[in-house]
C-alpha positions in Angstrom: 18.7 7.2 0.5 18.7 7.8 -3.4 20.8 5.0 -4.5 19.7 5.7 -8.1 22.5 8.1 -8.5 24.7 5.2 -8.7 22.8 4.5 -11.7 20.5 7.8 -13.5 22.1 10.9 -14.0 20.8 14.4 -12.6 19.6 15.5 -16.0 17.9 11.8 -16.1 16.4 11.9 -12.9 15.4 15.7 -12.5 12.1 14.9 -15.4 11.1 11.5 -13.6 11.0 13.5 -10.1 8.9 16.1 -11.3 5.3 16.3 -9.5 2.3 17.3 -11.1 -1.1 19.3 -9.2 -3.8 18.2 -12.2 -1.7 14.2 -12.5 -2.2 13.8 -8.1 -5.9 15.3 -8.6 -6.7 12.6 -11.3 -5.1 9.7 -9.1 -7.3 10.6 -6.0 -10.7 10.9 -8.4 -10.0 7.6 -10.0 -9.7 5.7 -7.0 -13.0 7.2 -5.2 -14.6 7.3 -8.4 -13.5 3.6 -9.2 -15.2 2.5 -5.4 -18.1 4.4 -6.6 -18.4 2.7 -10.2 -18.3 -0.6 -8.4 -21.1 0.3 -6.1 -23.3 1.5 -8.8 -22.4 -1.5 -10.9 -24.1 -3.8 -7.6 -26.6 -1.3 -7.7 -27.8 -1.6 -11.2 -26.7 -5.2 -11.1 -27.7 -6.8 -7.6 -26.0 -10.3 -7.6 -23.4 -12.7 -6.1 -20.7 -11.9 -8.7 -21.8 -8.2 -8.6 -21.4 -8.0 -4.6 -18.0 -9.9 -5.1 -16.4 -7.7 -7.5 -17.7 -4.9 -5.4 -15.7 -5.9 -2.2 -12.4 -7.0 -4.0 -12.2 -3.9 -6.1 -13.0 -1.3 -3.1 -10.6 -3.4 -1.3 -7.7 -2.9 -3.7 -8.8 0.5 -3.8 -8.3 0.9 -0.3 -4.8 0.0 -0.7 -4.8 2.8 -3.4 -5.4 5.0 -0.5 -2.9 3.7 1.2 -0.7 4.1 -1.9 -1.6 7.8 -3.0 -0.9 8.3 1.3 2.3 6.7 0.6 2.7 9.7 -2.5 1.8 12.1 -0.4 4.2 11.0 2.6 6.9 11.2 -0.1 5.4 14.9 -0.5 4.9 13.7 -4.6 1.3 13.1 -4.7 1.3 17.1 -5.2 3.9 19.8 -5.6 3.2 21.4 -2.6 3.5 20.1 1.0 0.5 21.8 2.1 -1.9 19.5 -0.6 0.1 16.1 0.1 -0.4 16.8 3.6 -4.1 17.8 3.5 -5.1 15.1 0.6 -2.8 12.6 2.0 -4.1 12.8 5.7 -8.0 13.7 5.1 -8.6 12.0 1.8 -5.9 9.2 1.9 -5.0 7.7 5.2 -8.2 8.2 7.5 -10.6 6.9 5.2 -8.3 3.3 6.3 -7.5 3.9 9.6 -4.3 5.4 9.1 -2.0 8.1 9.6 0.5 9.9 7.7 3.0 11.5 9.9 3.6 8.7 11.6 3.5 6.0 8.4 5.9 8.8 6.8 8.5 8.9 9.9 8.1 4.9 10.2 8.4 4.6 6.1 11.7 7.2 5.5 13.8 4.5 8.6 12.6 2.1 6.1 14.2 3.8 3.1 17.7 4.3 4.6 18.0 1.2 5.8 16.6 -1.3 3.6 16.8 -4.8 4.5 19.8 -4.2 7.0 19.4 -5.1 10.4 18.0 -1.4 11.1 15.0 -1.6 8.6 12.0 -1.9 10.7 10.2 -3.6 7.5 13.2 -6.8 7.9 10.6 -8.6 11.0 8.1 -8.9 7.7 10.3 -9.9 5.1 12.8 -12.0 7.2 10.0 -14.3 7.7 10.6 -15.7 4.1 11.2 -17.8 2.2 8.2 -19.8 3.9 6.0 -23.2 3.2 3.1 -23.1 1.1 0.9 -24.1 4.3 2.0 -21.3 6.3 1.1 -19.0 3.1 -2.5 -20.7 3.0 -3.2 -19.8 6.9 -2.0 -16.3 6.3 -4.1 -16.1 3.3 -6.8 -17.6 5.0 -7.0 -15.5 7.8 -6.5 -12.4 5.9 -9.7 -13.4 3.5 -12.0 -14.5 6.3 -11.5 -11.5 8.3 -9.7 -12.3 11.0 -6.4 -10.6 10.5 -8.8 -7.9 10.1 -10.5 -8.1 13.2 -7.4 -8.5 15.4 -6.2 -5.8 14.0 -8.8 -3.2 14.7 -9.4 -4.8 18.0 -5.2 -4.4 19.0 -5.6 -0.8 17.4 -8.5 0.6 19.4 -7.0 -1.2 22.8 -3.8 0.8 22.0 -5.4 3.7 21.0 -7.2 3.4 24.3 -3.9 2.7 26.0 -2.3 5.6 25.0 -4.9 8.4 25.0 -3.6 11.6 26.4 0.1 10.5 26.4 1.7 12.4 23.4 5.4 10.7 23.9 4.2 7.0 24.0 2.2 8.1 20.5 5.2 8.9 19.6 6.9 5.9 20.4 4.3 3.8 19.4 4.2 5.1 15.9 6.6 2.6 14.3 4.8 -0.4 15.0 1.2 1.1 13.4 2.9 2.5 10.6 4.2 -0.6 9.5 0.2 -1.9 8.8 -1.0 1.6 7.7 -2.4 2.2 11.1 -2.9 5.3 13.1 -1.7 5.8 16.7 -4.6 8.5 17.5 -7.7 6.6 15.7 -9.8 8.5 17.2 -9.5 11.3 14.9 -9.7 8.2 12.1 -13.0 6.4 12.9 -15.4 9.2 12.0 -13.6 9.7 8.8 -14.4 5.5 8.4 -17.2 5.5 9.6 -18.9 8.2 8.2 -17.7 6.9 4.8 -19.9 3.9 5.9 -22.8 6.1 6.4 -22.3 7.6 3.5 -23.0 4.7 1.4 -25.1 3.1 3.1 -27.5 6.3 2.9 -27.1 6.3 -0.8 -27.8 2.4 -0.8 -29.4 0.3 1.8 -28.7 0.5 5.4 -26.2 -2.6 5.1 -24.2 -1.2 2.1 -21.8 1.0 4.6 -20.8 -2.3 6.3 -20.7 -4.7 2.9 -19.3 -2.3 0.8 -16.5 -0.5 3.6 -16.1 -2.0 6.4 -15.9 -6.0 5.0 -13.5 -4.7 2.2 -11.3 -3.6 4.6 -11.3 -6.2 6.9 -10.9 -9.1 4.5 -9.4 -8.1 0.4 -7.7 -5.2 1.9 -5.8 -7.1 4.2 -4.8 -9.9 1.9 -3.6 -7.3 -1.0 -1.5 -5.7 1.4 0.0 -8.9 2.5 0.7 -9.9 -1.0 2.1 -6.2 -1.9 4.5 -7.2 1.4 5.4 -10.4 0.4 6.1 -9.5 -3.8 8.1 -5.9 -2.7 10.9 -7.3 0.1 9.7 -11.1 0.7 12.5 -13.5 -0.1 14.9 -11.0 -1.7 18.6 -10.4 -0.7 19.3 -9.2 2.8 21.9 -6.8 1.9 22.3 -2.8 0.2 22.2 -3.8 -3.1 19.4 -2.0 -4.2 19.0 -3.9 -7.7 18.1 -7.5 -5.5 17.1 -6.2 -1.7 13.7 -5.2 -3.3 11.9 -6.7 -6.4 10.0 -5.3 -8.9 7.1 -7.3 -10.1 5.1 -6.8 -13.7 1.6 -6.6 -13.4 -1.6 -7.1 -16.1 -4.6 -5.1 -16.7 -6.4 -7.6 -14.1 -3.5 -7.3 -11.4 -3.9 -4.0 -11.4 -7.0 -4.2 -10.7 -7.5 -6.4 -7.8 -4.1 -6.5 -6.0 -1.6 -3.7 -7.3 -3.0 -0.2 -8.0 -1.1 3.1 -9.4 2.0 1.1 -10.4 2.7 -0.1 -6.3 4.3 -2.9 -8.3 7.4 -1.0 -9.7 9.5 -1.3 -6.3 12.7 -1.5 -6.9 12.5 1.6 -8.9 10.7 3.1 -6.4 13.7 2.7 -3.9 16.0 3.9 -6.8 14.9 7.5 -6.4 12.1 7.5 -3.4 10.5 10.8 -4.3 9.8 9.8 -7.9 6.1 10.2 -8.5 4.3 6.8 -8.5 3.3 7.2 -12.4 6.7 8.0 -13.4 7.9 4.6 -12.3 7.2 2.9 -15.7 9.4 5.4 -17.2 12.0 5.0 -14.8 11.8 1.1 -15.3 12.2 1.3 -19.1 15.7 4.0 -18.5 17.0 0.9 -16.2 16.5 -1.7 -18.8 18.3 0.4 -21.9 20.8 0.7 -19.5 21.2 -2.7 -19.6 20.6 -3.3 -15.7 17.6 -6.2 -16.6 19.9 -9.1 -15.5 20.9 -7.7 -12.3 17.5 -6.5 -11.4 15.4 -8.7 -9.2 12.2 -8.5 -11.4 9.4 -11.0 -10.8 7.1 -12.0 -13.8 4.0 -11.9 -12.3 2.4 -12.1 -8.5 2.5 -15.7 -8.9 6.3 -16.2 -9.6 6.5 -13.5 -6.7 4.7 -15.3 -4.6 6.4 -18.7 -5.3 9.9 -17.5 -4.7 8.5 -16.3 -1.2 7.1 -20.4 -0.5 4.0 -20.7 -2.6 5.6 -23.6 -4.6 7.6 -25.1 -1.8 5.3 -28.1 0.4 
């Protein structure tokens, strides 16, 4: 599961691995504070582009939640297990519905068997290369709302499903985990929805639902499609850890809008799993003056990551 021996030293990867209390703190203010920033900019500002920004912002910033959960289910968001696990479950994964002990059970299957025909990610990525049509619908749907919607309507009838019945939790886990998605949402949708609240009683009695709840059901969903698609869509199905996972570069205005807290370093990320996410860029640069660039499977941008996955093909 640390196939970055094969390539870093001890001595090289014992700095990169090292976690940091004030560096995890900073990462969970800058997202809540960024979603807050955006809301005051509408506030101060009230307008179409205003109100847009707002949503596709707090959207990718919901799937900075879901990235700093990720940390924490990695136990490096902190350095000790007790804050990832309080941070990552109460200040991470509820606020989107989701749930770290079984995203972290799902995720670590993942890890070890990455894109083999035991990963349980392989039923996403197997599905491409696909057409540019069949990206269109799936962006469509994800931007309208729909994916959304189906989604939080299939999670609460499972949720209702399995209430009381610990073991098929349990089993069930796998297939929430891979979305972000928590088995038990019940202890999940007051965290939501009181976030909601929240803002809406800071702001107008619609803000909660314009400023949380369509986020999530519309940019949210499409950024975490795309962060799918550009990690493990259309790469080699095989253990080769330099091409079965691609690492994609990303601007100031990617980072932005689709790829928060370096989620776009992948491949390095499977290198040496419990590497902290802002070590990543370090670990990138080590792998090229190693000269490993050419057999790395490193994507330009989102839009060549995107075209190798179907986007240019009819």
């Amino acid at each position: 599961m640390t196939p970055g021996k094969t390539y870093l030293s001890s001595d090289e990867i014992r700095p990169l691995a090292e976690r940091s209390d004030p560096m995890g703190l900073w990462l969970l203010l800058h997202c809540w504070g960024t979603i807050a920033l955006v809301i005051a900019l509408f506030a101060l500002w009230p307008n179409v582009l205003t109100f847009v920004l707002a949503v596709m912002v707090i959207g990718s910033r919901q799937l900075g939640l879901a990235i700093l959960m990720h940390e924490a289910a990695h136990n490096a968001l902190f350095k000790t297990r007790r804050w990832n696990e309080l941070a990552g479950d109460w200040l991470c994964g509820r606020p989107i519905l989701a749930d770290l002990g079984a995203y972290r059970h799902y995720h670590l299957t993942h890890h070890r068997f990455t894109q083999t025909d035991k990963d349980p990610d392989l039923v996403l990525s197997s599905k491409f290369p696909t057409s540019r049509a069949s990206l269109r619908r799936k962006f469509t749907r994800d931007l309208t709302g729909q994916t959304g919607i189906k989604q939080l309507l299939g999670q609460i009838a499972m949720s209702l499903q399995l209430a009381g019945d610990d073991d098929a939790i349990k089993a069930a886990s796998s297939d929430f985990a891979q979305s972000f998605k928590a088995p038990r949402l019940w202890g999940a949708l007051p965290v939501f929805f009181g976030i909601a609240l929240l803002i809406s009683l800071i702001g107008d009695w619609w803000w909660g639902l314009a400023f949380w709840l369509l986020p999530y059901l519309t940019w949210f969903q499409f950024v975490l499609r795309v962060r799918n698609i550009a990690e493990h869509g259309a790469t080699e199905q095989s253990e080769n850890p330099l091409q079965n996972v691609r690492t994609t570069r990303a601007g100031p205005l990617a980072r932005l809008l689709v790829a928060p807290y370096w989620v776009n370093y992948h491949l390095e990320h499977h290198m040496v799993m419990h590497v902290p996410c802002w070590q990543l860029r370090r670990m990138h640069t080590l792998l090229l003056k190693k000269g490993l660039g050419e057999q790395m499977r490193i994507a330009k941008g989102y839009g060549q990551a995107l075209a190798e996955a179907g986007w240019r093909r009819a």
